[in-house]
N, C-alpha and C positions, 0 to 999 in steps of 0.2 A: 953637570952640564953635558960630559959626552955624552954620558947615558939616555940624554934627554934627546939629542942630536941622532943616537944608533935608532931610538925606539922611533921618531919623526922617520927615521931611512927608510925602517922593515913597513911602520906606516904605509909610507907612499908607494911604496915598494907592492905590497899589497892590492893597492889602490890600481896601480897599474893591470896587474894581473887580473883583477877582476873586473876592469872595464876591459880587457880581452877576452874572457868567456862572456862577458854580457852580447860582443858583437857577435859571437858566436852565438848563443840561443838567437839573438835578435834573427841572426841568415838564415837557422834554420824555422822560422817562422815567416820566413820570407820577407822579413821588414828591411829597409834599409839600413846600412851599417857605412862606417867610417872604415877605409883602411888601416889594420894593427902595424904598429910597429913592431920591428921584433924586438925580442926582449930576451935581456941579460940581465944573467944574476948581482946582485946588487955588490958594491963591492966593500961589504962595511964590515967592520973589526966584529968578531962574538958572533953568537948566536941570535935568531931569532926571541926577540923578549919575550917569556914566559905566557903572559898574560893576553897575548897576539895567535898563540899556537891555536886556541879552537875557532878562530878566523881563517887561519890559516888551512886548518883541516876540512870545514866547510867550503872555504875555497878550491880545495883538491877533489872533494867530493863532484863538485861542479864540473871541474874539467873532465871529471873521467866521465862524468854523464852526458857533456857536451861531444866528447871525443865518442862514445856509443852512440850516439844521436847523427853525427857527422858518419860514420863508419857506414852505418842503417842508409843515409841520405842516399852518401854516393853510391854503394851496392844497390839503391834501386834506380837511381841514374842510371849505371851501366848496361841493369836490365834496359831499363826505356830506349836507351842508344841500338843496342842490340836489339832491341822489337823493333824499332823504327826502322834500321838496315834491313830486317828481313823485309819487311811489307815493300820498303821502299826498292831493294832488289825484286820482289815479286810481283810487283805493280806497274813497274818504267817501262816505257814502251823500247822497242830496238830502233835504235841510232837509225838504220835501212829497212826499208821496206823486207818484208820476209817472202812473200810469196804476192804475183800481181794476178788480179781475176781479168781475164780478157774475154769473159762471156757476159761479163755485170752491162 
């Protein structure tokens, strides 16, 4: 029965984390997402159950691709930001007039 109870934990435990990469590809697809919770290691006696490990590693594979995919995002955000400040610095007009024509 505990064993039945550890493998339900690492279960849901699972379940959790992978509905936190789902929000993740979801944002970067631009879809709507749910705010994640954060999330803490589970706190259960033993090891992950054997027969869970290549969920588990599929699961990890994810993250690291989600975490490359995020990384790529914001690096070209930053560009955008950056290209935007220059145009937007080279484009604004001055606060004061610069110079007045008194022959116009």
């Amino acid at each position: 029965m505990a064993e039945d109870r550890l493998y339900i934990l690492w279960e849901s435990e699972l379940d959790r984390l992978e509905l936190d990469v789902l929000r993740v590809e979801r944002l970067l697809k631009g879809l709507n997402t749910l705010p994640a919770e954060p999330w803490d290691p589970p706190h259960a006696p033993g090891q992950l159950p054997g027969d869970l490990i290549p969920r588990a590693q599929h699961l990890l594979d994810r993250q690291a691709r989600a975490r490359a995919d995020l990384q790529r995002a914001l690096a070209s955000a930053q560009k955008q930001i950056a290209y935007g400040d220059r145009v937007s610095g080279a484009t604004t007009a001055p606060a004061e007039p610069v110079y007045l024509d008194l022959e116009a």
